[in-house]
BADO-461019 format. One line per field, with one value per residue: residue in three letters; x, y, z of N, C-alpha, C in turn. Coordinates in nm, 2 decimals, always signed. Each point is the difference from the previous one (the first is absolute). Example, Ala and Ser with C-alpha at 12.3 -4.5 7.8 and 13.67 -1.06 7.14 Angstrom:
BADO-461019
code: (ALA, SER)
n_px: (+1.32, -0.04)
n_py: (-0.57, +0.11)
n_pz: (+0.78, -0.07)
ca_px: (-0.09, +0.09)
ca_py: (+0.12, +0.11)
ca_pz: (+0.00, +0.00)
c_px: (+0.09, -0.08)
c_py: (+0.12, +0.11)
c_pz: (+0.00, +0.08)
END
This chain:
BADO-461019
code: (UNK, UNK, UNK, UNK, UNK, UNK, UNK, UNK, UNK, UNK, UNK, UNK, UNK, UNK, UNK, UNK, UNK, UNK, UNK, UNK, UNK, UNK, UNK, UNK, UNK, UNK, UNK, UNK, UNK, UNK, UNK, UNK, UNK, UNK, UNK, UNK, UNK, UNK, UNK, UNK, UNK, UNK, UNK, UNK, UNK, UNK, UNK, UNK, UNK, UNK, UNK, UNK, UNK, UNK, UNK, UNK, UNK, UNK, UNK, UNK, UNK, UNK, UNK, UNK, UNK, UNK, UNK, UNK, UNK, UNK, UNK, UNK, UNK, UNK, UNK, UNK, UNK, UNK, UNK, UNK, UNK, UNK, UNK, UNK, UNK, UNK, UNK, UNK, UNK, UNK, UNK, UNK, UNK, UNK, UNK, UNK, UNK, UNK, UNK, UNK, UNK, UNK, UNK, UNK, UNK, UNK, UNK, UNK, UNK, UNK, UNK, UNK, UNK, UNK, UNK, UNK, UNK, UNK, UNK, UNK, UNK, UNK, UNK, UNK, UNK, UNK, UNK, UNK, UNK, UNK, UNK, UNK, UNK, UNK, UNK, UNK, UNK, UNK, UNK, UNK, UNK, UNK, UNK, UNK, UNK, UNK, UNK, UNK, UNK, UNK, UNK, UNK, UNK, UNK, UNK, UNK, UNK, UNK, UNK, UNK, UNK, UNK, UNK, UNK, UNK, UNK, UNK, UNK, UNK, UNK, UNK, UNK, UNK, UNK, UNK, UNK, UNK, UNK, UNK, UNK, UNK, UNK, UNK, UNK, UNK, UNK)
n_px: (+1.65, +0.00, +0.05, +0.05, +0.05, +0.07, +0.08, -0.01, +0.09, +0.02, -0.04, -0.10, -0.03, -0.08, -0.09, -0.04, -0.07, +0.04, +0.11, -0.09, -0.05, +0.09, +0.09, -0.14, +0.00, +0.08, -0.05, -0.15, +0.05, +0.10, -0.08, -0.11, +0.05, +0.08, -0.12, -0.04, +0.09, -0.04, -0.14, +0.05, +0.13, -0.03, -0.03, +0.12, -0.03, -0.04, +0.07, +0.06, -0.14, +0.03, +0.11, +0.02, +0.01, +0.01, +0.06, -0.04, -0.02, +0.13, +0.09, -0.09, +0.08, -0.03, +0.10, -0.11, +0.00, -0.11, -0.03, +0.11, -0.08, -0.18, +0.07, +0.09, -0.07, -0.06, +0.07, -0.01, -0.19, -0.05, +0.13, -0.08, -0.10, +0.07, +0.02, -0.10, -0.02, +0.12, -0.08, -0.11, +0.09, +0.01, -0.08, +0.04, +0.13, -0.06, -0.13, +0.07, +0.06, -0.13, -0.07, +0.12, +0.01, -0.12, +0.02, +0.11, -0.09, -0.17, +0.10, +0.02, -0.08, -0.06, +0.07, +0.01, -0.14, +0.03, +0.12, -0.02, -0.12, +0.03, +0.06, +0.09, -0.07, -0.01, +0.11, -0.05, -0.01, +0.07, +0.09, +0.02, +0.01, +0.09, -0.02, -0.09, -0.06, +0.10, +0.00, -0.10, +0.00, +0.15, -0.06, -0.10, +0.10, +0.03, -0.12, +0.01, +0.13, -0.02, -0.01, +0.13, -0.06, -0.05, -0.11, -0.07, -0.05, -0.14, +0.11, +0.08, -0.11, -0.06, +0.13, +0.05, -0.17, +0.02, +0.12, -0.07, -0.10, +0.07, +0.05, -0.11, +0.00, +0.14, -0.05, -0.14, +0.00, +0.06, +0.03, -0.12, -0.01, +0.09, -0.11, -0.13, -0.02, +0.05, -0.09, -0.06, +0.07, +0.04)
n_py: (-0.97, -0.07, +0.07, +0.03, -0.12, -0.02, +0.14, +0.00, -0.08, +0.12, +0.03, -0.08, -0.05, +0.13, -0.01, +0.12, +0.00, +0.10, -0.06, -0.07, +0.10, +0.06, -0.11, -0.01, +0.11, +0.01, -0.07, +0.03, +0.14, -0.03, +0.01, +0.12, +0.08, -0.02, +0.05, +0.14, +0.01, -0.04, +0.05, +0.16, +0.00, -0.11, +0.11, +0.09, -0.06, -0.04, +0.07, -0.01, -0.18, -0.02, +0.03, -0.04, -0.05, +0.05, +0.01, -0.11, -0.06, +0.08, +0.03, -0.09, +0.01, -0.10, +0.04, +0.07, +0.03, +0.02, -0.05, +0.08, +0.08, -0.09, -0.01, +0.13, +0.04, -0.06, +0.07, +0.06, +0.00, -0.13, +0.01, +0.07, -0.06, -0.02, +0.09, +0.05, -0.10, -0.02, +0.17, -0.08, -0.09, -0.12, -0.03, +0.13, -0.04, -0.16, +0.04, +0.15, -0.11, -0.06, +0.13, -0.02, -0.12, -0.01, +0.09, -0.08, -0.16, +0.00, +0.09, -0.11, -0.04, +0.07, +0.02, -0.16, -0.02, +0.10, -0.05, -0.09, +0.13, +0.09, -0.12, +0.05, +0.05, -0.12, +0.03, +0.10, -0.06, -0.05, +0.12, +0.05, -0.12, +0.08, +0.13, +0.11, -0.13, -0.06, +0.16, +0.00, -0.08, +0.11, +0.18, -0.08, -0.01, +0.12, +0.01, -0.12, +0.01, +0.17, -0.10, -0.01, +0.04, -0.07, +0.14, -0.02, -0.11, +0.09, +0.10, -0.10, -0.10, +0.12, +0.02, -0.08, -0.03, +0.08, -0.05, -0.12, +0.03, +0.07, -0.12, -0.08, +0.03, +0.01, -0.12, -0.03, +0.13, +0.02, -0.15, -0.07, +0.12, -0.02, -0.13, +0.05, +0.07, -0.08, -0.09, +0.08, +0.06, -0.09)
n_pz: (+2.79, +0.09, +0.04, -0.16, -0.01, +0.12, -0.05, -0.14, +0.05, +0.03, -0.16, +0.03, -0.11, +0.03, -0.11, -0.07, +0.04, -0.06, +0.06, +0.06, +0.00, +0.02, +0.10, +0.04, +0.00, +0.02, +0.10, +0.04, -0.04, +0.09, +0.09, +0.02, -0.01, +0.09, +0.04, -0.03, +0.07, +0.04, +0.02, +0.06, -0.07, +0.07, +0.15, -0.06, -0.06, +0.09, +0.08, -0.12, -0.04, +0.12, -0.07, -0.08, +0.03, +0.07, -0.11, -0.11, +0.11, +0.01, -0.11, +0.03, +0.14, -0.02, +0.07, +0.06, +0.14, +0.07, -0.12, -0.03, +0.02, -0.04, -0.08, +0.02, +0.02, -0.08, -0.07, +0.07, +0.01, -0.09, -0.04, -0.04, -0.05, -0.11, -0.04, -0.02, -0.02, -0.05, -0.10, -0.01, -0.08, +0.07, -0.11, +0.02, +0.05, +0.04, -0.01, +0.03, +0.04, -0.04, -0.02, +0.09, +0.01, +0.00, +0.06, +0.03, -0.01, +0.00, +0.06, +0.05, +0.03, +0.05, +0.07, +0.05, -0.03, +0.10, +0.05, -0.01, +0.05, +0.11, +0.04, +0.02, -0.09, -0.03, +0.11, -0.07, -0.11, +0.09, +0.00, -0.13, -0.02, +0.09, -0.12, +0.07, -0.08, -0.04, -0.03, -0.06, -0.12, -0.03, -0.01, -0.12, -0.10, +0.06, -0.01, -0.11, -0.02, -0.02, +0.04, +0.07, -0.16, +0.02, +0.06, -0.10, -0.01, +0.04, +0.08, +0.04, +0.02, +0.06, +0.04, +0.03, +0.04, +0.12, -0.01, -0.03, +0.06, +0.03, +0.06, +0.02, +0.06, +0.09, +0.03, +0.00, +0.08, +0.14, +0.08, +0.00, +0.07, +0.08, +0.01, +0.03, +0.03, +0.06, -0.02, +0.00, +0.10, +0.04)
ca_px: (-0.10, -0.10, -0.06, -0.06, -0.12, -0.10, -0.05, -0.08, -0.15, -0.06, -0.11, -0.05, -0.04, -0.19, -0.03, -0.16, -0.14, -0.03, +0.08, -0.08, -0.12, +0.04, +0.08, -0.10, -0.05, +0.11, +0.02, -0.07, +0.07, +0.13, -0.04, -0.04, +0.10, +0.10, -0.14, -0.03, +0.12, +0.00, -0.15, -0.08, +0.00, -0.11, -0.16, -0.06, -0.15, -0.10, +0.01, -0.02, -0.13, -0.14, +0.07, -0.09, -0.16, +0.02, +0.03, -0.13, -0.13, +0.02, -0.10, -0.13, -0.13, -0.09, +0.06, +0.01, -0.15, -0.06, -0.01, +0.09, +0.05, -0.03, +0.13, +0.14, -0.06, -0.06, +0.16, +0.09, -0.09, +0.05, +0.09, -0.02, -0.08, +0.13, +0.13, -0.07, -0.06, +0.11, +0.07, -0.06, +0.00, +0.14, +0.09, -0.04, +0.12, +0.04, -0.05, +0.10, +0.10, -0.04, -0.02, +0.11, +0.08, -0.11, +0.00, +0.09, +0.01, -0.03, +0.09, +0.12, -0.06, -0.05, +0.11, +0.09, -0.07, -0.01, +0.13, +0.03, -0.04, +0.02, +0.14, +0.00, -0.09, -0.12, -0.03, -0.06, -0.14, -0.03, -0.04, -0.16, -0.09, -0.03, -0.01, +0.03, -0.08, +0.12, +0.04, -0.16, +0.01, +0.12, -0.06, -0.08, +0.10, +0.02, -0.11, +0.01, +0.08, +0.01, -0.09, +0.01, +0.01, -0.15, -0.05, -0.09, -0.02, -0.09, +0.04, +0.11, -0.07, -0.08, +0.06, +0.02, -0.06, -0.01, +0.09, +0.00, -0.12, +0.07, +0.10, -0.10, -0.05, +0.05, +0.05, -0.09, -0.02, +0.13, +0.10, -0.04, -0.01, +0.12, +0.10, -0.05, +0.08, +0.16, +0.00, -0.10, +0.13, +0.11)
ca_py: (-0.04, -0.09, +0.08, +0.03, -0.08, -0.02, +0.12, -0.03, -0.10, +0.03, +0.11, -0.06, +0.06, -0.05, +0.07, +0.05, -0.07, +0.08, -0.07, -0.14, -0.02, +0.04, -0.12, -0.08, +0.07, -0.02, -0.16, -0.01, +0.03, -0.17, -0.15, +0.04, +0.04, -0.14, -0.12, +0.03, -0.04, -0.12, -0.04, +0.10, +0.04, -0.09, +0.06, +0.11, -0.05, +0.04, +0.12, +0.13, +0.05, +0.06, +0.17, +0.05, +0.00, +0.13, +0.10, +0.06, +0.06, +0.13, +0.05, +0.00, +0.05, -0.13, -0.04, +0.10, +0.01, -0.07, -0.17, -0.03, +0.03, -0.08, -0.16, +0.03, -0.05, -0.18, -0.12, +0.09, +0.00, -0.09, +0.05, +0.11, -0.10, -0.13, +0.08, +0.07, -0.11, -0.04, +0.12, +0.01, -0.09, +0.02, -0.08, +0.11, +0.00, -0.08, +0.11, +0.05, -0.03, -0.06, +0.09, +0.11, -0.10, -0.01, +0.10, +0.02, -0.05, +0.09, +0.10, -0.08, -0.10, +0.11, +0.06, -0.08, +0.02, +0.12, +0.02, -0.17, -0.03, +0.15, -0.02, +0.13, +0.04, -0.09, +0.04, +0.10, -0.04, -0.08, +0.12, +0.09, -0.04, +0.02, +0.10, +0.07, -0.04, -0.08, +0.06, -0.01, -0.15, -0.08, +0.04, -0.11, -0.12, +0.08, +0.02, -0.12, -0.05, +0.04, -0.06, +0.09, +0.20, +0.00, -0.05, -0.10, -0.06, +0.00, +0.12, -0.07, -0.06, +0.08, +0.08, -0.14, +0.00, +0.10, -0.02, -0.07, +0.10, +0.14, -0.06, -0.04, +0.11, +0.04, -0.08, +0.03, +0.06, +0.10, -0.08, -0.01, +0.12, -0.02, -0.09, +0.05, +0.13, -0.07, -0.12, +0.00, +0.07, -0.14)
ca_pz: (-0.09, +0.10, +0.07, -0.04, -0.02, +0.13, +0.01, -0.10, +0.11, +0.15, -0.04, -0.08, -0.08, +0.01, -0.06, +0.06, -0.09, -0.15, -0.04, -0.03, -0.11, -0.12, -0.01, -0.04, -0.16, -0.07, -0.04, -0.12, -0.14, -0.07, -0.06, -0.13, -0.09, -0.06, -0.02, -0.11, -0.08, +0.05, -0.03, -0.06, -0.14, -0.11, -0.06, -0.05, -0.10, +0.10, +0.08, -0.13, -0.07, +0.14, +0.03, -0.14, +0.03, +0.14, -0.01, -0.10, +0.08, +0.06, -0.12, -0.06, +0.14, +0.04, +0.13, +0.11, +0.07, +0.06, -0.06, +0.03, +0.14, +0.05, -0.02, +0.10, +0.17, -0.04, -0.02, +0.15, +0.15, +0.08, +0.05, +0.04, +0.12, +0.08, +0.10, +0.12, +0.06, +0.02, +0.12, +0.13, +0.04, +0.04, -0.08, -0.06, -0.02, -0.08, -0.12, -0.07, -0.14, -0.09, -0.06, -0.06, -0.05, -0.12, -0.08, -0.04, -0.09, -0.11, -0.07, -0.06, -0.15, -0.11, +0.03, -0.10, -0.12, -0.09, -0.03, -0.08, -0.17, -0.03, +0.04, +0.08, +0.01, +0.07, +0.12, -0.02, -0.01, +0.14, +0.09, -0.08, +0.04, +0.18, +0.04, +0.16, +0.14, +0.13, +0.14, +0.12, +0.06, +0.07, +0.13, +0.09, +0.10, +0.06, +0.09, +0.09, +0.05, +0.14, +0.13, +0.04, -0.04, +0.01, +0.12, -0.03, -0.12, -0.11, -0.11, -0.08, -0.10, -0.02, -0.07, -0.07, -0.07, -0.10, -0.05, -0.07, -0.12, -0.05, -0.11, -0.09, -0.08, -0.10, -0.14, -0.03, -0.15, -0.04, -0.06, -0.16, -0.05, -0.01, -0.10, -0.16, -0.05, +0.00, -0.09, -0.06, -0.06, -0.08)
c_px: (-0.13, -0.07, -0.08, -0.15, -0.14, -0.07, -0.15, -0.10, -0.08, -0.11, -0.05, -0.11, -0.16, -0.05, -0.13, -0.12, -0.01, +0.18, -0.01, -0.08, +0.13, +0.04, -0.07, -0.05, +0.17, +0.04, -0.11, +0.05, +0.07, -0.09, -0.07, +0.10, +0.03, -0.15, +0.05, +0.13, +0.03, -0.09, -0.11, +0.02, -0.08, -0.13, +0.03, -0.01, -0.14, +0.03, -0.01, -0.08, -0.08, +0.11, -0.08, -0.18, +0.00, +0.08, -0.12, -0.11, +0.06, -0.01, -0.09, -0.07, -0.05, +0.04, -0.02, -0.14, -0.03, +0.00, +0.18, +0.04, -0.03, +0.03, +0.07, -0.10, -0.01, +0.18, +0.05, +0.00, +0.09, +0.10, +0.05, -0.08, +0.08, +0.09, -0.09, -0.05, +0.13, +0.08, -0.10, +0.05, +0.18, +0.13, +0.02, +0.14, +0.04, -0.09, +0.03, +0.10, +0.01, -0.06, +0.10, +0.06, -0.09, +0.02, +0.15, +0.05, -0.04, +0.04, +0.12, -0.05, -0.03, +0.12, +0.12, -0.05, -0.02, +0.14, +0.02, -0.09, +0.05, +0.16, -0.01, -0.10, -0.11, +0.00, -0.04, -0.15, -0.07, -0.03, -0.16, -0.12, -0.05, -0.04, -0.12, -0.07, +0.09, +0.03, -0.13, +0.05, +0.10, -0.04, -0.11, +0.09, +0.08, -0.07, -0.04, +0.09, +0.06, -0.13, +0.04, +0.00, -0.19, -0.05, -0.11, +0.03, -0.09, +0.03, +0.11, -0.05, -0.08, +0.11, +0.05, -0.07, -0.07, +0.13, +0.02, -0.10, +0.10, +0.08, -0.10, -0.07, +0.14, +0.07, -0.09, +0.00, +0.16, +0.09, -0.05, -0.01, +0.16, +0.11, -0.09, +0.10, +0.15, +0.00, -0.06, +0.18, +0.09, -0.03)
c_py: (-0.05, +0.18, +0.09, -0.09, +0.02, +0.14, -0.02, -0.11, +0.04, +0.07, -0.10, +0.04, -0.02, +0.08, +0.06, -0.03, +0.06, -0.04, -0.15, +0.04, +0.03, -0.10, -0.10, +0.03, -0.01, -0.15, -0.03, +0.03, -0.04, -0.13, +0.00, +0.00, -0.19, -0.11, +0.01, -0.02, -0.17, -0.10, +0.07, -0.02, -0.10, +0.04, +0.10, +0.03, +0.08, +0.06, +0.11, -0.01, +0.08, +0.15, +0.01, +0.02, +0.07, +0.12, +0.07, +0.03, +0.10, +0.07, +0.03, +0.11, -0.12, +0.00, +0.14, +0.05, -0.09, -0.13, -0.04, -0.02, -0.09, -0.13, +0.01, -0.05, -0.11, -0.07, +0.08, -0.03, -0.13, -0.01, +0.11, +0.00, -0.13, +0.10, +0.08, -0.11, -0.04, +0.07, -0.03, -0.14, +0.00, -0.04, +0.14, +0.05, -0.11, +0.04, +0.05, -0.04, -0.09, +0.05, +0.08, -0.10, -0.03, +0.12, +0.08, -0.08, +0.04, +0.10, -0.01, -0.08, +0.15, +0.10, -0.04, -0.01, +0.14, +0.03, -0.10, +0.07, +0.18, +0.05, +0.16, +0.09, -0.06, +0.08, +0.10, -0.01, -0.09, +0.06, +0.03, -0.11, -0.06, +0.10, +0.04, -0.09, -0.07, +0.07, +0.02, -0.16, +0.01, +0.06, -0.04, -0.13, +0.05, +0.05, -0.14, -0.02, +0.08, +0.02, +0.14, +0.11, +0.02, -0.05, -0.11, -0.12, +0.01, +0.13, -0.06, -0.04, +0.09, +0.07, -0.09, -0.03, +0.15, +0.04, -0.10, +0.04, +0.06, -0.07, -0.05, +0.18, +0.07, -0.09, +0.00, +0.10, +0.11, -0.08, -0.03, +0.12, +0.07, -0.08, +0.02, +0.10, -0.01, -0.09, +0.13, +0.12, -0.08, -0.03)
c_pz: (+0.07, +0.06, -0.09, -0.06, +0.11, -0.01, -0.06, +0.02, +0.09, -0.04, -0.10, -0.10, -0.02, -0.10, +0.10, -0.11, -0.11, -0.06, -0.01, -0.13, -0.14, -0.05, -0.10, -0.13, -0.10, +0.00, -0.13, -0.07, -0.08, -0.03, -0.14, -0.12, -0.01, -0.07, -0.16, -0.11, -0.03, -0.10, -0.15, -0.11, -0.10, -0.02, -0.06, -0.10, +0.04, +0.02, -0.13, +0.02, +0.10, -0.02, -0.11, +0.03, +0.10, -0.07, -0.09, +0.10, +0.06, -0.13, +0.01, +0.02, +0.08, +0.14, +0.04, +0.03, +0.07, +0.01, +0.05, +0.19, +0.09, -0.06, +0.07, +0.17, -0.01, +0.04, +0.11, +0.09, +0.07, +0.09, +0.14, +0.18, +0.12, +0.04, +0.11, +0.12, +0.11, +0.15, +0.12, +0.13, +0.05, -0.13, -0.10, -0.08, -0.10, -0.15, -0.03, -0.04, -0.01, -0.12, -0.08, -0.08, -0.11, -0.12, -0.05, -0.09, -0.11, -0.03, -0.06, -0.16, -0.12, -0.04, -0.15, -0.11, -0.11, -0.01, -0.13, -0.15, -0.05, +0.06, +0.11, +0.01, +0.08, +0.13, -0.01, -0.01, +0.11, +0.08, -0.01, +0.03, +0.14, +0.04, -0.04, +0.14, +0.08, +0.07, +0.10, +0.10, +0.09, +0.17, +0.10, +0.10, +0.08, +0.11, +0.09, +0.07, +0.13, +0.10, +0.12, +0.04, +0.03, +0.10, +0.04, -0.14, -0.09, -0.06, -0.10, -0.11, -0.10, -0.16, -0.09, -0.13, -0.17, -0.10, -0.07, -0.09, -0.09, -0.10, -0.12, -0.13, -0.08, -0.10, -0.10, -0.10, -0.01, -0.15, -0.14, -0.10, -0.08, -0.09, -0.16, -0.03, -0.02, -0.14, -0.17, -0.08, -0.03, -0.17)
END
């Protein structure tokens, strides 16, 4: 028994950096979820009226174009600016997940809230409303994070950046375009 213990000791256990990031983004997620289980259910109240009111301005039309695109930079950039800043500095790791863990909460909080009011389905509609620009966003965090795979930083950045564009425009008008036409058949 001992030998087999010592066996199993002798391979200690290291994650690699895109297994840290995941770690961190699925602790957010628990936390979220348990926040909102926890906390959430007194705002959602709130949370219908701002769904109700975000769904009538997809209706409408009111949510797509330009005017939309440059709210999504206004509420992103920031952000966005704090994780590029980060990658230049040595604290670039402790950023990313801190980012992953930020954003697993918020996926956790929204997550629990479209299940709590659309029960199983809710994960669907969670889906739809990540879709198509989380995959720009998830490949821009991908471009940051392999440092490695690039021979310079101002092509990293360079691509980086233009992928966050890509993500802003296709929320903008692909995603609002999508959830009209989705909302407008319900």
């Amino acid at each position: 028994m001992k030998s087999m213990l010592r066996q199993y000791h002798q391979y200690p256990v290291s994650f690699t950096k895109e297994g840290r990031m995941s770690a961190a983004f699925l602790t957010g997620l628990l936390a979220g979820t348990f926040f909102f289980n926890m906390w959430g259910k007194d705002y959602i109240e709130e949370l219908l009226l701002y769904k109700g009111l975000l769904t009538g301005r997809y209706e409408a039309g009111a949510l797509a174009g330009a005017a939309l695109c440059f709210y999504i930079a206004r509420k992103r950039l920031p952000r966005f600016l704090a994780l590029l800043f980060m990658e230049l500095t040595e604290f670039c790791t402790m950023g990313r997940m801190f980012f992953a863990a930020y954003y697993g909460f918020c996926a956790g909080v929204c997550l629990s809230a479209f299940v709590f009011q659309y029960s199983m389905r809710g994960i669907a509609y969670f889906g739809l409303f990540l879709f198509p620009h989380y995959g720009a966003y998830a490949m821009m965090w991908q471009v940051l994070n392999n440092k490695e795979r690039w021979k310079s930083n101002r092509k990293r950045i360079l691509v980086s950046s233009l992928l966050f564009v890509t993500g802003i425009i296709l929320e903008g008008y692909l995603h609002a375009g999508l959830m009209q036409k989705i909302l407008q058949n319900f």
